[in-house]
N, C-alpha and C positions, 0 to 999 in steps of 0.2 A: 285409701288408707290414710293419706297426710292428712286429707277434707276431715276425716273421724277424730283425729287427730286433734287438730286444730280445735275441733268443738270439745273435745277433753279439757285439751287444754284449758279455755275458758271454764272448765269445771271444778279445775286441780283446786284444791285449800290448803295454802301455803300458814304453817302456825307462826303466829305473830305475837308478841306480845303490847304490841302500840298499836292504837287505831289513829288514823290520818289521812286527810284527803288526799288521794292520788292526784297525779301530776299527768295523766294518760288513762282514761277509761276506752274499753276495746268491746263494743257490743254487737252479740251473737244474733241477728233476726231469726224468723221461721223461716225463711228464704233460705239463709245460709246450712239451718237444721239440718232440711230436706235435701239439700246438697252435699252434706255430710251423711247423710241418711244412705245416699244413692252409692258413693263410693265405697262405704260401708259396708252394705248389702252385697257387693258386688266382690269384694276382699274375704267376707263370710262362707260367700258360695263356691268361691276358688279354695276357700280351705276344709269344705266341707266333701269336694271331692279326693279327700285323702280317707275318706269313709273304708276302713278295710272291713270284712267280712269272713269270718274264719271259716275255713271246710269244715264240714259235718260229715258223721258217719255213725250208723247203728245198726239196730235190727231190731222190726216190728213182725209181729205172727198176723198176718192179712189170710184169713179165712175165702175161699178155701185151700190157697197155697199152701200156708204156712210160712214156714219161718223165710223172711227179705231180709239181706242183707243191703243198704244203701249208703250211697254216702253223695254230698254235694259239695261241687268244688270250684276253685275260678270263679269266685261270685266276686264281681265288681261293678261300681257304679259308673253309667254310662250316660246319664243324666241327673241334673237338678234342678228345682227351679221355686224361686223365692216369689211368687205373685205378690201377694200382699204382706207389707209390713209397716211399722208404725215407730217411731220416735219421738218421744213425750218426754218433755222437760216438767218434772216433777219440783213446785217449788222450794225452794231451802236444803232441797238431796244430791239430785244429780237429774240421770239422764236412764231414761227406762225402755228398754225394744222390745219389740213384741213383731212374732212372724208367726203367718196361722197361711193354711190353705195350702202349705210348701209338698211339696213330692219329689222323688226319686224314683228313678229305672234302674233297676240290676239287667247284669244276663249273666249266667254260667251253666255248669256242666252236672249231669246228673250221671249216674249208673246204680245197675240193682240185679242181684243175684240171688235166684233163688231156685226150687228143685234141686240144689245141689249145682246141677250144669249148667242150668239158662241163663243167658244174662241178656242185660239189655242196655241201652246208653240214649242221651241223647242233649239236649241243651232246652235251657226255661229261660223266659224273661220275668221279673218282678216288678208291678207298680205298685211302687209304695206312697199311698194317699196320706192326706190330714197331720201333715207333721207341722206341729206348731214349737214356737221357741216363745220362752216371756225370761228375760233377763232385764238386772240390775249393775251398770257399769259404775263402781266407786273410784275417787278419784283423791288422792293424796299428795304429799308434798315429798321429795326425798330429800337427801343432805344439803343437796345441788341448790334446793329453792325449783328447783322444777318438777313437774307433775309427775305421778306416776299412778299406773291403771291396773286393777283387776275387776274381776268378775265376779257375780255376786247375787247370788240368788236365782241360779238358772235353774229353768224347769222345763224339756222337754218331754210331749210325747207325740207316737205314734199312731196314727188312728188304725189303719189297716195295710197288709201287703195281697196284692193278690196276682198268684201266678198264671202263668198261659206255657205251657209245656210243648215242647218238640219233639215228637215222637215216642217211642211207647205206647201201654196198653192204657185204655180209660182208667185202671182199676189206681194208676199209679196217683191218679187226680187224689182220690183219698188219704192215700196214703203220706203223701206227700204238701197237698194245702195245708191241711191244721199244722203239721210241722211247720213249714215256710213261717204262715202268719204267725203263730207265735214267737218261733224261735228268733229269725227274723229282725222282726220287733221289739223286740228286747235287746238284741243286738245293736241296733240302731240306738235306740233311747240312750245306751250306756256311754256310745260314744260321741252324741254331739254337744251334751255340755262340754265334755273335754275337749272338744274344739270350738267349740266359741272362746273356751280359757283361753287355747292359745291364740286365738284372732286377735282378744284383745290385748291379751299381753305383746303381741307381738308389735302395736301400736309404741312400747315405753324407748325402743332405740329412736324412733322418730321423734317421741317427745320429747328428747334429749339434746335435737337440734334449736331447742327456743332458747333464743338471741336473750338469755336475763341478762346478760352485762355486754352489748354491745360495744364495739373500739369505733371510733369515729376520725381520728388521727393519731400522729402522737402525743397529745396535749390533755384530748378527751374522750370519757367514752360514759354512753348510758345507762342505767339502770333500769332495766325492767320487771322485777320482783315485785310480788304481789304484795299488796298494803293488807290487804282485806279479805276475807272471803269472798265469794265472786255470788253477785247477788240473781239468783236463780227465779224468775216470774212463769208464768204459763206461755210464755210468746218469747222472753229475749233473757239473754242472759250479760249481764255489766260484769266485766272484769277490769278491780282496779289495776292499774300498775302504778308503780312508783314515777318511773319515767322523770328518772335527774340526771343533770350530769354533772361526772365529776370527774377533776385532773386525775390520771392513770396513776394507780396506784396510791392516791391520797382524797378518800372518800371525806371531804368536810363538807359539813353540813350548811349553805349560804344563809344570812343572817334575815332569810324570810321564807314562808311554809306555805303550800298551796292554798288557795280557795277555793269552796264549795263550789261546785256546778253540778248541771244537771242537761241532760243529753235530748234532744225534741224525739217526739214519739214517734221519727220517720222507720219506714221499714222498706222501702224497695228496693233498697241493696242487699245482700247477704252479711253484711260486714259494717261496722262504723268504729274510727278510729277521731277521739277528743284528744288533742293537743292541748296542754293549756297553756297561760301566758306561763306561770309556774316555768315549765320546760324549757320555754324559750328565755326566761331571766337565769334558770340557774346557768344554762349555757354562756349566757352574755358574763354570769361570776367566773365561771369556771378559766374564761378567758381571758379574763383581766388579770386575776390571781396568779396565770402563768403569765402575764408581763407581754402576752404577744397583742394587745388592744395599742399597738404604738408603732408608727410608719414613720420611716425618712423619707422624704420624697428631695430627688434632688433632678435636673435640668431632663439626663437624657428618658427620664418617664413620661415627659410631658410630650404627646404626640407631637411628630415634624412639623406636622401641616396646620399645629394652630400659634396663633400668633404671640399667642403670650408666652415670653420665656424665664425662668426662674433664674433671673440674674439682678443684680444694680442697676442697671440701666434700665429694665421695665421697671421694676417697682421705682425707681429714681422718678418716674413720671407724678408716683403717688405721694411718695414722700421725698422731695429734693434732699433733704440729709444725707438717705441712705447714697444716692451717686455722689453727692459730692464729698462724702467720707471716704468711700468704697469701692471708687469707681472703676467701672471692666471687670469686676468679678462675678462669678458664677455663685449663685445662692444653696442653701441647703435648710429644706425644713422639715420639722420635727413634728407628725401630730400625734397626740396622744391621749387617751382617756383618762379620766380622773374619779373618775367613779364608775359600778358599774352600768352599762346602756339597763334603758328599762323599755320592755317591750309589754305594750297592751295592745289587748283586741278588742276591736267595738265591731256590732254589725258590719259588714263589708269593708270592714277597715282594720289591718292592720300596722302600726307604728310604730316606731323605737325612738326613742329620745335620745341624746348621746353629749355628755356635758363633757371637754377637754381641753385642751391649751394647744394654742399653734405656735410652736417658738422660732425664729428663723434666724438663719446666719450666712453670714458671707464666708465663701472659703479664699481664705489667704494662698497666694501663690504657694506657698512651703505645706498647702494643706491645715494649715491651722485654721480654726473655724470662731468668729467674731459673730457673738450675738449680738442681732438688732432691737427684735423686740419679742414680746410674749403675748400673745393674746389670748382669754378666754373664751373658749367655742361653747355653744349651746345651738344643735342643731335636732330639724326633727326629720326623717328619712319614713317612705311610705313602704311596706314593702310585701310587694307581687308571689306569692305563696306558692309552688304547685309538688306535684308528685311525681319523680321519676322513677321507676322500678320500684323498688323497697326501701325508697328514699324519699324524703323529704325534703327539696330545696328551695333557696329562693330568690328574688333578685329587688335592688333597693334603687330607690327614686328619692333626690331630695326635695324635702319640702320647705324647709327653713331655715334657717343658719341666721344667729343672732351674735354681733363681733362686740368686746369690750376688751380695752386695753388692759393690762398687766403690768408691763412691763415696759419703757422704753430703754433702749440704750443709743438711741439719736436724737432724743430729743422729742418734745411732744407733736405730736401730730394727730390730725383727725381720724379715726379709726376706719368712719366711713368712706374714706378714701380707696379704702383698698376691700373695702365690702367685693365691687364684681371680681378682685383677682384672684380673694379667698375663696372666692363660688366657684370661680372659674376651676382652680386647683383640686376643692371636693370634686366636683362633677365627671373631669376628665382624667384625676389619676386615681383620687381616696375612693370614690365608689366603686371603679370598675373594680381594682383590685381586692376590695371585699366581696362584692359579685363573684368573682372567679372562686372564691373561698366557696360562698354559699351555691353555687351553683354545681359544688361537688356532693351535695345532699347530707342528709344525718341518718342513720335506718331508722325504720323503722322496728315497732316487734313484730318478727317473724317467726315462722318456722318452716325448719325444711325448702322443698321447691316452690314454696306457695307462692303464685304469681296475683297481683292484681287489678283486676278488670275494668277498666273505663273510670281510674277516680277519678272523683269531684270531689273540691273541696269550699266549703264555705267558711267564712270566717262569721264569728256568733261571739256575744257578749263570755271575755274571759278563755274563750280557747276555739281553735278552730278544728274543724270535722271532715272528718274522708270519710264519704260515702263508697263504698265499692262494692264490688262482685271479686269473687277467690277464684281461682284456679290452680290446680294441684299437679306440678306436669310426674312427680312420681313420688 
């Protein structure tokens, strides 16, 4: 049910009145179809055993008796089974099934009275052959921006039923087949478009669990709504998302708009998910704008066991002013961003650049806090991508760090002096503790319990790609 689900989803056409490049393209392979296909089939055939079958009762004149009184009752289905079926993505519509060669078993209760006195009883089985289904599943948007499904152009029928009786005289075989197979089969045909109705309809509380506006703390959360109608081919299906984020509650717009891409014609997963750079900068706005892109780092974050300590007297080695103005105090520094990081992706490489100012100060016995100097940071950070659950996280390596003075308030001094202390300080407190941020992941778009399978991800010119396998646990 969620796997059919899912593949709707990718179908829904959310009305829009902007067209714009999505920030997250989400595309459906044949793989994934036919997986959606199977769970499908299988939620159809459980709802198709609610097949009810009403009792009959009449009277025919059966020469040479005369007048039967009969009637058939307890008729309920004991099997079914769906052999062959088919799901075709029809381009620019939707999604079309077709099930041919399907059958059902009845059993129930006969009795028949006639001469007045006689009577007789006994029990029939029914195999009902050639039942084919061809439906059309439409796929809409409701208030929410999330999908919603009916049914649409269903046409069943019944090819034949034919019974095998339990007891009784031969004579009942007549009397009784043409009734079955007719009546029967009409019976049948009436009621299995109205259950495929409700198959699918029964798909729109599931679709209901798609993640359009994910929370990712309290700071941010993403956008998943559809840009675009979701472009429908014979083989896959692209669903744009929006895929931005923005601070909770204050959806503004960042002062830059995605870029075109376009997704490689892989298909051996069931699933592929395009990230682009887009996603990953408005994250890096979203974050700057709430003011949390800025760290104090002071003494006790710098691990025990390494030797450089944030005080006067180590830096006093790089710059003599700072001790000999300052001396035996413990330091305090400030880094902070200045603009937002910009993140691009190139083949097997993803990067962030991150322009800010490092300001440092001595703290005064009373606590009061004496700037030394300012400096402007320009560094570039590599950073290692992967997938946990229905997340996205990841972990950053430096690769650069370029130091230029700002600001002295001891006097001038070489900058390069303290080049390894400032590395040192990124490396061992500024990165890990953005690591521990990023390694708490972003969601992904979801739905429901969808779990997924062995991803891999590449990074590709302007956004990167999860290749996966789905899995639906209910």
């Amino acid at each position: 049910m969620m796997a059919l689900s899912w593949l709707l989803v990718l179908l829904a056409i959310t009305s829009t009145t902007i067209s714009t490049n999505p920030g997250v393209t989400v595309r459906l392979t044949d793989k994934g179809l036919q997986y959606g296909k199977q769970l499908g089939i299988a939620a159809l055939q459980k709802e198709l055993q609610s097949v009810h079958i009403p009792d009959y009762s009449g009277s025919e004149h059966v020469s040479p008796i005369g007048k039967v009184t009969y009637s058939l009752t307890n008729m309920r289905l004991v099997n079914t089974g769906l052999p062959r079926s088919a799901v075709n993505l029809v381009p620019g519509t939707g999604v079309r099934l077709t099930i041919g060669d399907a059958f059902m078993n009845l059993h129930g209760d006969w009795r028949v009275k006639y001469l007045r006195i006689i009577k007789d009883s006994g029990s029939f089985d029914v195999n009902v052959n050639g039942l084919t289904i061809s439906t059309t599943i439409a796929v809409k948007s409701d208030e929410t921006g999330r999908p919603v499904v009916s049914n649409t152009n269903c046409v069943a029928t019944v090819g034949s039923a034919k019974v095998k009786f339990h007891g009784g005289a031969s004579w009942l075989y007549n009397l009784f087949s043409k009734f079955i197979n007719k009546a029967l089969c009409k019976a049948l045909q009436e009621q299995i478009c109205p259950l495929v109705d409700k198959t699918v309809a029964g798909l729109n509380p599931k679709l209901k669990t798609l993640n359009v506006l994910a929370k990712v703390d309290k700071y941010a959360e993403i956008e998943y709504s559809m840009v675009s109608s979701p472009a429908v081919s014979q083989s896959s299906i692209d669903l744009n998302l929006k895929g931005e984020f923005y601070n909770i509650g204050k959806h503004q717009e960042p002062p830059f708009t995605p870029a075109a891409f376009s997704l490689p014609s892989e298909n051996n997963n069931m699933l592929y998910m395009a990230l682009s750079a887009f996603t990953a900068n408005s994250a890096a706005f979203v974050y700057n704008k709430a003011g949390v892109l800025s760290l104090y780092i002071t003494d006790d974050m710098v691990p025990k066991s390494s030797p450089f300590r944030l005080d006067t007297k180590t830096f006093g080695v790089f710059i003599p002013q700072i001790a000999k103005q300052y001396p035996g105090l413990m330091m305090k520094m400030l880094v902070r961003a200045e603009k937002n990081p910009s993140v691009t992706f190139q083949p097997k490489n993803a990067t962030l650049q991150a322009t800010g100012t490092v300001t440092a100060y001595a703290i005064q016995h009373n606590g009061t806090l004496s700037p030394l100097f300012v400096l402007n940071l320009e560094s570039s950070v590599s950073a290692d991508v992967f997938v946990r659950g229905l997340s996205v996280a990841g972990h950053l390596t430096l690769n650069e760090m370029k130091l230029s003075l700002g600001t002295s308030y001891v006097g001038p001094f070489q900058v390069g002096s303290i080049d390894s202390a400032l590395r040192t300080v990124l490396k061992i407190v500024v990165i890990p503790i953005v690591n521990v941020q990023l390694d708490k992941g972003y969601p992904l778009p979801a739905l429901g319990k969808m779990n997924l399978v062995k991803p891999q991800i590449q990074i590709m010119k302007d956004y990167m790609l999860i290749g996966t396998d789905v899995d639906f646990t209910g």
